[in-house]
N, C-alpha and C positions, 0 to 999 in steps of 0.2 A: 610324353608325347613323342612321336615320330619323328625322325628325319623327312621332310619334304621333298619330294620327286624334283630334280631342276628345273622342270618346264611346269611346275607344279600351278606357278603364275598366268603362265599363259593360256594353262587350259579352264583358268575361273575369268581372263579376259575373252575367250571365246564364247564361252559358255554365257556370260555378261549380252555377248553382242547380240546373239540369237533369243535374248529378254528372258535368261534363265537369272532367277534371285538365286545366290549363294547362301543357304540357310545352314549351311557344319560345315564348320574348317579345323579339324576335323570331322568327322561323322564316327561319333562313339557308339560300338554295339556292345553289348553284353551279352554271354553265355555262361553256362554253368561252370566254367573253368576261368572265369575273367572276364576280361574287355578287349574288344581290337577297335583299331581305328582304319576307316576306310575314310579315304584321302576327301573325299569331298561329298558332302549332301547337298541337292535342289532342288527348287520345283519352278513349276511353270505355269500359270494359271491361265488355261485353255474359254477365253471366253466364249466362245459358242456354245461350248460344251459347261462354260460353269463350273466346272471343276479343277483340281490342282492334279497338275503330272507328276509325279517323284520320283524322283532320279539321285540313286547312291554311285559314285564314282572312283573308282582308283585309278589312277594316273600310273604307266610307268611309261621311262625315257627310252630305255633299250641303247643304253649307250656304254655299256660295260661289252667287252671284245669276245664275251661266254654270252652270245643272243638265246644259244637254246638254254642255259644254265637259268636263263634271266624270266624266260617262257614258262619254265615249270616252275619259279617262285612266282610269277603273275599267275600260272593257268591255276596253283596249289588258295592263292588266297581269294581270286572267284571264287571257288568253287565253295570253298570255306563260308566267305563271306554272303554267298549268295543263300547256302542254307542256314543261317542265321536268319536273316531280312528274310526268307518267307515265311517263319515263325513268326518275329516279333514287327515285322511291319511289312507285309503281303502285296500291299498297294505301290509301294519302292521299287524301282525296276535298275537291278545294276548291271553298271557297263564299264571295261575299261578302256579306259583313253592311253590310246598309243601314238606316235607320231607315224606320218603318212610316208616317210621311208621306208620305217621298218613295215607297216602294211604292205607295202610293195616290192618287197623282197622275201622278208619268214614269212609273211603271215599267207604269203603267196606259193608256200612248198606245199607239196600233196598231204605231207606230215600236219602242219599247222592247218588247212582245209579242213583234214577228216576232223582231228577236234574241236575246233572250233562246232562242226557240224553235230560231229559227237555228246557235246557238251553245252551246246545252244552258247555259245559265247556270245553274247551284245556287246559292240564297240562302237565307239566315239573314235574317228581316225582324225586329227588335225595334226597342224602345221606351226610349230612351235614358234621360228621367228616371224610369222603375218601374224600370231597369236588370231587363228581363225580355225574351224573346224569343216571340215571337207566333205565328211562323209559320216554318217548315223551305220551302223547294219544293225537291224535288230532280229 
C-alpha cells in the first residue's frame, strides 16, 4: 500500500460534507504491468438524475520546497492514471485535489495554465485546515 498524502484526511472530510460516500481508500487499478493505487474512489448519487457520479482522486500536498519537482510527479500520475480508468472504468471521472495555496500561486503561472489547458486537468482545490473544498474546475 501507499504512503498517504498528509491532508489525505481532510480531503475524504470535504469530500463527506458535500454528501460524496468514500467507496476506495485506496482506489486499486490494474494494468498490464501491475496495480497503482489512486488515493481515493467516490461517488455521488445524483437524485434527479437517478444516477451515480464517480469520481477517482489523487490528493497531493505540495508541500515539499521542489513545487514544480512535485507537479510533474502529480501531472506524470494523472495522466497515467487517467488512461487507465478510461479503459477499465469510463464512467469515473478523475481529479486531483490540491490545496487552495498552492492553486493560487503554481497553478496560477502561465506554465501550469497551458497544461492544465493542455491536458484537460480536473481539480478539486480545497483547504486543508477548514478540511472544506472551495472549488471543483472541471
Amino acid at each position: 500500500m501507499p504512503a498517504r498524502d498528509i491532508f489525505h484526511d481532510a480531503v475524504i472530510h470535504a469530500l463527506q460534507r458535500e454528501e460524496w460516500k468514500i467507496t476506495h481508500d485506496p482506489y486499486l487499478i490494474y494494468y498490464e504491468l501491475g496495480k497503482m493505487y489512486i488515493d481515493l474512489g467516490a461517488e455521488k448519487i445524483l437524485a434527479a438524475e437517478k444516477e451515480n457520479n464517480k469520481i477517482a482522486v489523487e490528493i497531493k500536498s505540495f508541500i515539499q520546497t521542489a513545487a514544480v519537482s512535485e507537479f510533474h510527479t502529480a501531472l506524470g500520475q494523472f495522466i497515467n492514471y487517467r488512461t487507465i480508468l478510461k479503459e477499465s472504468e469510463p464512467d469515473r471521472t478523475l481529479y486531483l485535489a490540491i490545496p487552495d495555496d498552492t492553486y493560487n500561486s503554481l497553478f496560477q503561472t502561465r506554465f501550469v495554465q497551458k497544461i492544465m489547458m493542455d491536458y484537460q486537468l480536473k481539480l478539486i482545490i480545497y483547504q486543508p485546515t477548514e478540511e472544506i473544498i472551495k472549488k471543483w474546475i472541471s
